[in-house]
C-alpha positions as CSV (number, residue, x, y, z in Angstrom):
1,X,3.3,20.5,-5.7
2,X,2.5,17.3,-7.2
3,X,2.2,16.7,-11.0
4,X,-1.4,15.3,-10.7
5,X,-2.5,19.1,-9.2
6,X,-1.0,20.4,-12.6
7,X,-2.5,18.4,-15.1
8,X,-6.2,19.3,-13.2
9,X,-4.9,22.8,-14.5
10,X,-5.1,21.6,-18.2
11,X,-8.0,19.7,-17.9
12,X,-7.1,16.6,-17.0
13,X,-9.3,14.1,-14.4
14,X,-6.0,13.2,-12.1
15,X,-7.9,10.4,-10.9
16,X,-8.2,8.5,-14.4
17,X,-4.8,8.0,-14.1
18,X,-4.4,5.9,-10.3
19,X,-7.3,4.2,-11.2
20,X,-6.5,2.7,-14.8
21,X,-3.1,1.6,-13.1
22,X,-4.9,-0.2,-10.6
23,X,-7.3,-1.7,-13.0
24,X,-4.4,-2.9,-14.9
25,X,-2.3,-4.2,-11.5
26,X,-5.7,-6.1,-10.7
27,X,-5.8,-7.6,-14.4
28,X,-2.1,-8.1,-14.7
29,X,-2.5,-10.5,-11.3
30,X,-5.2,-12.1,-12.1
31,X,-4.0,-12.9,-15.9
32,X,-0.3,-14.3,-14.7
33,X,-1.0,-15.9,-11.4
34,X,-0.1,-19.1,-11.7
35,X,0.1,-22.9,-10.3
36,X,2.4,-24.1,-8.3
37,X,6.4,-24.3,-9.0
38,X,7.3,-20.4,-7.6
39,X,10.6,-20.4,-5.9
40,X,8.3,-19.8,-3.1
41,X,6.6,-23.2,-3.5
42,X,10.0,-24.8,-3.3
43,X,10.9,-23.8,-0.3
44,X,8.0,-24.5,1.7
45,X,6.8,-28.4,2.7
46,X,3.1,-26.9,1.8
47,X,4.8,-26.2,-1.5
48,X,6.3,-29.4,-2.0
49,X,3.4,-31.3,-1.0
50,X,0.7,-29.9,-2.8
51,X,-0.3,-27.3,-5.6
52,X,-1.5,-24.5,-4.4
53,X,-1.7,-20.8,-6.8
54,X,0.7,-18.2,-5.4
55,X,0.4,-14.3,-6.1
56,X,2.8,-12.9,-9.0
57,X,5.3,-10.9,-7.3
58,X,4.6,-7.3,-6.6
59,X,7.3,-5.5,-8.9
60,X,6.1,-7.8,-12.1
61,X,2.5,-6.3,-11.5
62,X,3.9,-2.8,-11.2
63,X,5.7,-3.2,-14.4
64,X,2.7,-4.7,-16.1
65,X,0.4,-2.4,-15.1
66,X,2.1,0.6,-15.9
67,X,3.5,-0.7,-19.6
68,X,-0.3,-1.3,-20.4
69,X,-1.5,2.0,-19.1
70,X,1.5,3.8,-21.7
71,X,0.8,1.3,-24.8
72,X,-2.7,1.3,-24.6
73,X,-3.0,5.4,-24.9
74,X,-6.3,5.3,-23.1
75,X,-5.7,7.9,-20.4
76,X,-4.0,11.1,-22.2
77,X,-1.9,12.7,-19.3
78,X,-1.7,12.1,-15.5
79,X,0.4,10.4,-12.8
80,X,0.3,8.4,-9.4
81,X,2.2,6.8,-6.5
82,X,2.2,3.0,-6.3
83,X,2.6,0.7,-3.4
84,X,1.4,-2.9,-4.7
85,X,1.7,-5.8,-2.3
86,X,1.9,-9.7,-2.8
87,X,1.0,-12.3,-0.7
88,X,1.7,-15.9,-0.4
89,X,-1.0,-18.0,1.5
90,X,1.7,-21.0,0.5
91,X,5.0,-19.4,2.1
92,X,3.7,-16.3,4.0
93,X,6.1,-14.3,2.3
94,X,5.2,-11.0,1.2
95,X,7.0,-9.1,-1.3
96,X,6.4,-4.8,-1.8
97,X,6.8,-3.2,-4.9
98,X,6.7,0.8,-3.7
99,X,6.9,4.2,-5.2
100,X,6.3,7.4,-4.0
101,X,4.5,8.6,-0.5
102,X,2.4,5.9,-0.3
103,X,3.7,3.3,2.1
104,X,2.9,0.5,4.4
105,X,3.6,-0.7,8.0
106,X,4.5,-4.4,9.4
107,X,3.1,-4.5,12.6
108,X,4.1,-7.6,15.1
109,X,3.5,-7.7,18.3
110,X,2.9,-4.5,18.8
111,X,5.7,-3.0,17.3
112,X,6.8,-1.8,13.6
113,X,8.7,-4.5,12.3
114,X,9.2,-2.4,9.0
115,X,7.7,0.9,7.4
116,X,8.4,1.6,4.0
117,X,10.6,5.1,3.5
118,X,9.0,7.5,1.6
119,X,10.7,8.6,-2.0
120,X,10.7,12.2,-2.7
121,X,12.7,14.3,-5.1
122,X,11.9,17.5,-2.8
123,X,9.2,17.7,0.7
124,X,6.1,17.4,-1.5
125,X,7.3,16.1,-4.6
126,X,6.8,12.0,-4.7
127,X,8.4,9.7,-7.3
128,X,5.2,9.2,-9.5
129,X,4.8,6.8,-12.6
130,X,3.5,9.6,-15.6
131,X,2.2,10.2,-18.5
132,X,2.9,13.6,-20.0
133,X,0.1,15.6,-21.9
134,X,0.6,16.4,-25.7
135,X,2.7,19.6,-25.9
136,X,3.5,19.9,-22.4
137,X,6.2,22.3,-21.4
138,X,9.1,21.0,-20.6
139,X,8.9,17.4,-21.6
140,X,11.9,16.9,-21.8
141,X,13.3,18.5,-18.9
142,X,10.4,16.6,-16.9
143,X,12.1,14.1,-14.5
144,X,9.9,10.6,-15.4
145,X,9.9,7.9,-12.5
146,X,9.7,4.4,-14.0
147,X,9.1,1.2,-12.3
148,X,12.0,0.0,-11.4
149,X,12.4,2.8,-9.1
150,X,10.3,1.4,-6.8
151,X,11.7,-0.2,-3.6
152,X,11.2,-3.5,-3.4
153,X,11.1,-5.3,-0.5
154,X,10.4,-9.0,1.5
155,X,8.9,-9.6,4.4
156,X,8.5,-13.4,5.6
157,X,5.1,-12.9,7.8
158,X,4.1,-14.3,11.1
159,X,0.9,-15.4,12.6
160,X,-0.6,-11.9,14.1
161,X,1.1,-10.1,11.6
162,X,-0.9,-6.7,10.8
163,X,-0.3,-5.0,8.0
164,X,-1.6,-1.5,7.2
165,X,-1.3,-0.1,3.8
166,X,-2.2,3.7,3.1
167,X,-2.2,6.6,0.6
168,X,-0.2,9.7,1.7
169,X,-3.2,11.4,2.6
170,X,-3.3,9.1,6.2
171,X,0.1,9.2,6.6
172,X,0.7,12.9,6.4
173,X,-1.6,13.0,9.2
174,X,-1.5,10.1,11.5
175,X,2.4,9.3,12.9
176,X,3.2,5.6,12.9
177,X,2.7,5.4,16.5
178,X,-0.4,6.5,16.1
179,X,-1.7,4.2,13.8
180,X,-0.1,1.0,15.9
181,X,-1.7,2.6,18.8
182,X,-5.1,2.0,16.9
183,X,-4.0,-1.3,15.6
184,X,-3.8,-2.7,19.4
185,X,-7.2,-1.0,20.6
186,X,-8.9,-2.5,18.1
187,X,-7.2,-5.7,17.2
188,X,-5.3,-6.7,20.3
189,X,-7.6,-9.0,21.7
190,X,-8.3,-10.9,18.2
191,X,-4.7,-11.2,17.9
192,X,-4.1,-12.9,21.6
193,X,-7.0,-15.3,21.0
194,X,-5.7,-16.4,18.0
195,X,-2.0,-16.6,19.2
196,X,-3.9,-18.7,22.2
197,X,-5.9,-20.5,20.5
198,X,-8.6,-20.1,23.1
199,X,-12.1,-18.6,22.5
200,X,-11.4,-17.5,19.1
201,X,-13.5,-15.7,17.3
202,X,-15.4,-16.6,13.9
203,X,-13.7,-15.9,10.5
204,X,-16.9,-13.2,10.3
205,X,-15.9,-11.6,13.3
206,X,-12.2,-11.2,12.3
207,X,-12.8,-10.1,8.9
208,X,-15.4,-7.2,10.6
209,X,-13.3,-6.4,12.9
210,X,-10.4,-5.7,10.5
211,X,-12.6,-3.5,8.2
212,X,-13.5,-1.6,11.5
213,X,-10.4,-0.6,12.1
214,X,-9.3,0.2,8.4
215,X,-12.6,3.0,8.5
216,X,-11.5,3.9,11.8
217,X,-8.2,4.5,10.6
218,X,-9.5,6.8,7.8
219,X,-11.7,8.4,9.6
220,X,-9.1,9.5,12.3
221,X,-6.6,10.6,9.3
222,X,-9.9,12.6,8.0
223,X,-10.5,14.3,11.4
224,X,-7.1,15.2,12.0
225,X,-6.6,16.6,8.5
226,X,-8.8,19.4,9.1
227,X,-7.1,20.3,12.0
228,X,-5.6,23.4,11.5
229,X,-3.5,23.4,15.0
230,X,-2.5,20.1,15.9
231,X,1.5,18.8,15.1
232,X,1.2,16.4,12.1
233,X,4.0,14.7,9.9
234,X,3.0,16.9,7.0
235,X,3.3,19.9,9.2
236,X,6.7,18.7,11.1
237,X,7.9,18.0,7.4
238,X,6.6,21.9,6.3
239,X,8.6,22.8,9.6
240,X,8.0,26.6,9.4
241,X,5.9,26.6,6.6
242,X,2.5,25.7,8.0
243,X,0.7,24.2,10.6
244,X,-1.9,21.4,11.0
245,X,-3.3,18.5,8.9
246,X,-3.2,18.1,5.4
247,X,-6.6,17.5,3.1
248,X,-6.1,15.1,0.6
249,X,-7.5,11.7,-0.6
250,X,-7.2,9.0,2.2
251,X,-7.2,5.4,1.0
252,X,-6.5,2.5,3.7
253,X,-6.5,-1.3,3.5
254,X,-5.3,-3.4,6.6
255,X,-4.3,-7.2,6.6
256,X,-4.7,-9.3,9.6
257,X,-2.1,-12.7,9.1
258,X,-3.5,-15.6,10.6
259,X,-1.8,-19.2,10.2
260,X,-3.9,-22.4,9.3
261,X,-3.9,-25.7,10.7
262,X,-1.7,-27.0,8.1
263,X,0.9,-23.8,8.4
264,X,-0.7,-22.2,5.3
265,X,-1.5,-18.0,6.0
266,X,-4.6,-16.4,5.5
């Protein structure tokens, strides 16, 4: 059982928690992202040539966001996954800061370049950044998860590239051939024509297309987590435990990579 499902039990909102550490990722970024001369910069000619703001890297935000949450004292108890991303429109390097059962997928070309493993200190029980409520039992006993548990990775992206990023709740439900089988359907053709560089489509048409599939993702990990019958990683991780899908919160952002003219990612 996860710690948030606890601290609903002592009156605790489990949500204030996920989303002031999101609030403070978002500020963090925003606050420290900075011009030019990032290692990154250096090692690209876009770099060299010409200053251009590159993202903070994902584990820095992670850090941030979390030391603000604990020193500002403004949510009392809770706890949360993480699975920031950064991406550099200068290099095209994308760097993962992950922990818990969130995770993302590297799609290219139709096949999973990478998927990020999922951390668990038992089936069910995800690494999770906390804060423990006044006078709760066991404190000290209680395992804490810090930042720098995360995995961090680096990815160097390609034009094409699709990335899909997703709370547990999809991928409890939806295998990861599954959700490249969606990617294609949806996205194939945009990806060809830009690969070609033939009849492609408006920037509008991309960027509709991409939040198309990112609700139809969540609407397929919604549909199939009320099925009670059907063979799910959540219910091939239970083994003999249950069957079916798995309610829970379903959050899904997908990233379509596309190079520029002058080698800069978009």
């Amino acid at each position: 059982m996860k710690m948030k499902s606890r601290f609903d039990r002592v009156g605790v909102d489990p949500a204030l928690f996920s989303w002031a550490l999101m609030d403070n990722a978002e500020a963090v970024a925003r606050l420290t992202d900075v011009d030019q001369a990032g290692v990154d910069a250096k090692e690209s000619q876009a770099g060299r040539n010409a200053a251009s703001k590159i993202p903070l890297d994902a584990q820095t935000i992670l850090d941030g966001a979390y030391s603000e949450l604990v020193q500002s004292g403004k949510v009392e108890a809770g706890s949360s996954t993480a699975c920031i991303l950064s991406l550099c429109k200068v290099t095209g390097t994308l760097r993962a800061s992950n922990l818990g059962d969130s995770a993302y997928l590297l799609i290219r070309d139709n096949k999973c370049i990478y998927e990020s493993p999922s951390q668990q200190h038992f089936w069910n029980c995800p690494y999770q950044l906390t804060v423990l409520p006044p006078g709760y039992p066991g404190a000290k006993q209680h395992v804490m998860d810090m930042p720098k548990d995360a995995a961090q990775t680096t990815h160097q992206l390609q034009d094409g590239d699709v990335i899909v990023l997703a709370t547990d709740g999809f991928w409890d439900n939806v295998f990861t051939k599954e959700a490249i089988e969606l990617v294609d359907r949806e996205l194939g053709d945009v990806i060809q024509q830009t690969k070609g560089a033939q009849g492609v489509s408006s920037i509008e048409d991309v960027v509709g297309r991409v939040r198309a599939l990112s609700q139809r993702l969540t609407n397929t990990a919604r549909r199939f987590s009320l099925d009670q019958k059907r063979r799910t990683p959540f219910s091939q991780g239970a083994r003999h435990i249950r069957t079916g899908g798995k309610v829970d919160d379903i959050t899904v952002i997908v990233t379509l990579v596309r190079a520029l003219a002058n080698n800069e990612h978009s």
